[in-house]
C-alpha positions in Angstrom: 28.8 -6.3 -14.7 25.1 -6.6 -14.1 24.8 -3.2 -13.1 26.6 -2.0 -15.8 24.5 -4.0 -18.2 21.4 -2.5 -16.5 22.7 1.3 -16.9 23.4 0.3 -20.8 19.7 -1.0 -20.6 18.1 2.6 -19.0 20.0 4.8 -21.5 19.4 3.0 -24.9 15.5 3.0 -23.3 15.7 6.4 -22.9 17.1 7.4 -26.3 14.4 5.4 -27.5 11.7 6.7 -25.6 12.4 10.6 -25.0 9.3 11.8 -26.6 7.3 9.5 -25.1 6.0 8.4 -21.6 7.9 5.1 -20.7 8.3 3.0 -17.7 11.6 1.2 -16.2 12.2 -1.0 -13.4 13.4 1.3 -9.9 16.4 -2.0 -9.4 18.2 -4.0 -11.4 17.4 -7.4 -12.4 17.2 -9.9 -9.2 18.7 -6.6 -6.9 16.0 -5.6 -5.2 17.1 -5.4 -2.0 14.2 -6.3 1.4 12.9 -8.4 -1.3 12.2 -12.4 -1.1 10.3 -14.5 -3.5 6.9 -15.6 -1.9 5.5 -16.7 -5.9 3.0 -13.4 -5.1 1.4 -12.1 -8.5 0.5 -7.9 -8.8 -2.8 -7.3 -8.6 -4.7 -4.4 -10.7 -8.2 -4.4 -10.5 -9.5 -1.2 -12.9 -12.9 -1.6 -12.0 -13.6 2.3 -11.3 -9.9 3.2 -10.5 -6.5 1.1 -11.4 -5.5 0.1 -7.9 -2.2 -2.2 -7.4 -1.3 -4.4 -5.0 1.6 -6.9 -3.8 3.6 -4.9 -5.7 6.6 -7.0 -7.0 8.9 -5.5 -9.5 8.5 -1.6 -8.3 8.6 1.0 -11.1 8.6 4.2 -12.0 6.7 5.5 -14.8 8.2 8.8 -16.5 6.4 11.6 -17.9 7.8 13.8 -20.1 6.8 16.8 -21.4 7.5 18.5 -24.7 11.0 19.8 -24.3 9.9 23.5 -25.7 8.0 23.6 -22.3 10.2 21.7 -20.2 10.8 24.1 -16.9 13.3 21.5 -15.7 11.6 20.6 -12.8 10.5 16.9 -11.8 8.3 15.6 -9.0 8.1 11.9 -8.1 4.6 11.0 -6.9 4.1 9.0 -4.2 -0.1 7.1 -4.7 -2.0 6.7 -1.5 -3.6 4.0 -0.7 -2.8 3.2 3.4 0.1 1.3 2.1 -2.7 -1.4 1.9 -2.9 -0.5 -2.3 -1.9 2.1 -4.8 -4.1 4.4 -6.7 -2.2 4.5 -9.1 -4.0 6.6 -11.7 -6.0 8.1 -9.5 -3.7 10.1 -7.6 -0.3 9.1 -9.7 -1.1 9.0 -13.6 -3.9 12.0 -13.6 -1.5 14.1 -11.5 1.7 13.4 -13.8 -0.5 14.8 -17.0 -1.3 18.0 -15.1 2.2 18.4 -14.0 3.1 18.2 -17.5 1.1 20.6 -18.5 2.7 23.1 -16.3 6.1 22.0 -17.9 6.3 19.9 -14.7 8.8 16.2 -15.5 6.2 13.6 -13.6 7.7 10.4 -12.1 4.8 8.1 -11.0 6.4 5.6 -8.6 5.2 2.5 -8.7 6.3 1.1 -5.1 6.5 -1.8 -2.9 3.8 -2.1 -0.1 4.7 -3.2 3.1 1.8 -5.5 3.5 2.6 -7.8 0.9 4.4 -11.3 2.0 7.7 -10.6 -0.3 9.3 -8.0 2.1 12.2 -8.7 4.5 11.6 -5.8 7.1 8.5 -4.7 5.5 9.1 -1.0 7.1 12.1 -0.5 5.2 10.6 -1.4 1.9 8.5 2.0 0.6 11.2 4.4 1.6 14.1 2.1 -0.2 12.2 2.3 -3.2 11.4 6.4 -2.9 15.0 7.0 -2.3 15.9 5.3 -5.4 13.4 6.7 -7.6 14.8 10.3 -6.6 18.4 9.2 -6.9 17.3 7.9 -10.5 15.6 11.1 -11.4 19.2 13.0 -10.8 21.3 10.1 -12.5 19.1 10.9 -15.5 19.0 15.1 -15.5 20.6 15.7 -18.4 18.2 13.1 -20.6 15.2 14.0 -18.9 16.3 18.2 -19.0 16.1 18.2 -15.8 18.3 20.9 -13.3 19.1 18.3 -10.7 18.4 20.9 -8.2 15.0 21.7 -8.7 14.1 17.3 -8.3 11.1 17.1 -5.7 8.6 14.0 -4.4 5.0 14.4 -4.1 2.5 12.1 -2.2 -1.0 11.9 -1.5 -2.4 10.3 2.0 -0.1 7.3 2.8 1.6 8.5 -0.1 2.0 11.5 2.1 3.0 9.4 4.8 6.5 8.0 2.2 7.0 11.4 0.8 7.1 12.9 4.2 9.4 9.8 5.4 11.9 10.8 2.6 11.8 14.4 3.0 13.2 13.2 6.8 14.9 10.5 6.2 17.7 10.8 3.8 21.0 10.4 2.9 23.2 12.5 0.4 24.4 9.1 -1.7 27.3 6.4 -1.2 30.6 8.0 -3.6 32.3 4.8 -3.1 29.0 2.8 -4.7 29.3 0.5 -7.6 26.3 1.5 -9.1 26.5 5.1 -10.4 22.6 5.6 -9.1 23.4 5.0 -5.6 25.9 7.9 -5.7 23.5 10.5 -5.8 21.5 11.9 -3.2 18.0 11.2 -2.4 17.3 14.3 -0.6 14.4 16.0 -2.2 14.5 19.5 -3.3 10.7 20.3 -1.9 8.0 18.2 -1.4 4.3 18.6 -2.0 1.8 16.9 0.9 -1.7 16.0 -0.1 -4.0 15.3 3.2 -0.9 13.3 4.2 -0.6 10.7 6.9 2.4 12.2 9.4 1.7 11.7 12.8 1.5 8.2 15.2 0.0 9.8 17.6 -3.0 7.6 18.4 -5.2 11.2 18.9 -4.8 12.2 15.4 -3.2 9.1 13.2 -4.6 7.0 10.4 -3.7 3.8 12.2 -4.3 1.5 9.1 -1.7 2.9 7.8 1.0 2.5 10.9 -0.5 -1.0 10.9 0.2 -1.5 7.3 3.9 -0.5 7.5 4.7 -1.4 11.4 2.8 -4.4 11.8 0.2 -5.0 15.2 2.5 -4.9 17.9 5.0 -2.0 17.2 7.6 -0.2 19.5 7.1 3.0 20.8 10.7 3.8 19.2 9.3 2.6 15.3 6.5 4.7 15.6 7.9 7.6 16.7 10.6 7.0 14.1 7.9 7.3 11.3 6.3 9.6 13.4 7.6 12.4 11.1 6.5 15.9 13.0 9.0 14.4 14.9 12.1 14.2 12.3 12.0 17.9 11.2 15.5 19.4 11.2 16.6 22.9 9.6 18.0 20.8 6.4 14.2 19.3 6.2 13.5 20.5 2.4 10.4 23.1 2.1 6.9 21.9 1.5 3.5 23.0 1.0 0.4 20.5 2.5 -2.8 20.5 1.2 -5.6 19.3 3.5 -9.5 19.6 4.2 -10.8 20.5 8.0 -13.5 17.7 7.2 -10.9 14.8 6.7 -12.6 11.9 8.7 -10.1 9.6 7.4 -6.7 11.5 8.0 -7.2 14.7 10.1 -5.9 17.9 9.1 -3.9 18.3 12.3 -1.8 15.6 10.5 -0.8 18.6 8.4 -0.7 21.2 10.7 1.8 19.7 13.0 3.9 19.1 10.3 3.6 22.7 9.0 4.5 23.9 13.0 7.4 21.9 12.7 8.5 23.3 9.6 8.2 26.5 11.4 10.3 25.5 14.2 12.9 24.9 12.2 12.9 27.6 10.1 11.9 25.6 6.4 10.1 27.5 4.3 6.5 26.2 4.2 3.2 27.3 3.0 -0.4 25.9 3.8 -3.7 25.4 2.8 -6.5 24.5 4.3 -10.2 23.8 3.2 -13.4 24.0 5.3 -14.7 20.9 3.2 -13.6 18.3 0.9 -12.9 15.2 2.5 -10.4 12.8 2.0 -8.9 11.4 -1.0 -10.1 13.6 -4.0 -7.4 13.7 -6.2 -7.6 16.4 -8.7 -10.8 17.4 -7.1 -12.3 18.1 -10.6 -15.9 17.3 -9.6 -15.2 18.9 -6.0 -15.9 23.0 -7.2 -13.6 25.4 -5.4 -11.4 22.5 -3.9 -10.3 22.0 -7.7 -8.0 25.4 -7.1 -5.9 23.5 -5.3 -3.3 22.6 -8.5 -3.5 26.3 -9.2 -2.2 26.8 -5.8 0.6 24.2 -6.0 1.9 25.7 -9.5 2.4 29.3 -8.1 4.6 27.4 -5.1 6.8 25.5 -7.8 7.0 28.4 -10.1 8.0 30.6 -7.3 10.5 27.8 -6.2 11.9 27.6 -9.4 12.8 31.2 -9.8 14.5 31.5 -6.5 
């Protein structure tokens, strides 16, 4: 019954709320699973960015644009933030307005950071909540104009890291589920990698972030699990990374192995890779040639789109 009353509850949202942007809640009421009360509080501090942490109810924050440019196209994005914090305007609001723009429906997710004291298994938490966010994109197509097909995640350093995590690690959705969300897949359609984390090898990964979401003392077996060069398969769903040869923080080879993998496996994939720009620049709008980036990006998912 709770479920249902929740579904009643996104719908009459929704009809309220279609020309707007809106925000609902990823579970329903007391169901978030790998979640325990620890009597935590969210944290925003806005001081030069909005970044979140101990995320407690996650969310997901839906863009729309006007339906006379709708392409029918939707991206969830994933904020970086080493899974330590979200940037959540930063690299999740700014980039939903741009998507829009291109006639792009933007999904900012809002998600659950394994750091915080409320998770059960705190490694399970970001991906459970990515999942549903996608699943919850498809369950809502035809409200959103959305082609359920065309339903991709997006994610920006550690963002990266959970967007690349769901592009591997998937399932194609539980018929026999209660809860008419859970019976869709959570399989993206394409995915779009921004300097992302990807790799635990100690040569070439941001460890903050491992430590973040595996803890001090992991197994050789976790991190190669989240390890995700390592998880490509020939179903993996095509991608194009984004990355600058300068990244101290995250370095491109993060990208490129990814990329190789990809190739391996015969995904479609396309690259770019900047001589300079760093780490973390968002929409790069002060950063001069690096701002082409979105441009770049927009021909992939218009090309995408018409396949």
């Amino acid at each position: 019954m709770r479920i249902i009353l929740s579904s009643v509850f996104f719908l009459l949202f929704i009809g309220l709320a279609q020309s707007q942007n809106f925000t609902i809640p990823l579970w329903p009421e007391k169901q978030i699973p790998n979640f325990k009360d620890t009597g935590e509080t969210e944290i925003r501090d806005s001081t030069e960015i909005v970044r979140i942490r101990n995320v407690q109810t996650p969310d997901i924050a839906v863009f729309l644009p006007a339906k006379r440019n709708s392409n029918g196209q939707a991206v969830v994005i994933c904020p970086g933030g080493g899974y330590w914090i979200l940037a959540y305007d930063w690299e999740g609001i700014d980039i939903a307005r741009w998507l829009n723009s291109k006639g792009v429906t933007a999904i900012v997710l809002k998600y659950r950071l394994p750091s915080s004291n409320n998770n059960i298994e705190p490694h399970k938490t970001p991906l459970l909540d990515a999942q549903r966010a996608i699943r919850i994109v498809r369950h809502h197509a035809a409200q959103w104009n959305i082609d359920p097909t065309q339903v991709g995640i997006m994610g920006f350093s550690a963002g990266g890291h959970l967007a690349s995590t769901l592009s591997t690690h998937y399932d194609r959705g539980n018929p026999q589920s209660p809860d008419p969300v859970e019976r869709h897949s959570c399989r993206p359609d394409f995915s779009i990698l921004m300097y992302p984390v990807i790799s635990s090898d100690p040569e070439i990964w941001h460890q903050g972030s491992f430590r973040a979401l595996l803890g001090e003392n992991s197994t050789k077996a976790m991190l190669d699990y989240y390890s995700n060069e390592k998880q490509v398969t020939s179903d993996t769903p095509p991608a194009i990374l984004i990355h600058s040869a300068d990244d101290k923080a995250v370095p491109v080879q993060n990208s490129i192995r990814y990329y190789e993998a990809l190739l391996r496996n015969n995904v479609p994939a396309e690259m770019h890779l900047f001589p300079k720009g760093g780490h973390g620049y968002g929409l790069a709008l002060d950063k001069g040639y690096l701002a082409s980036w979105t441009d770049m990006v927009a021909n992939w998912l218009e090309a995408l789109r018409l396949l």
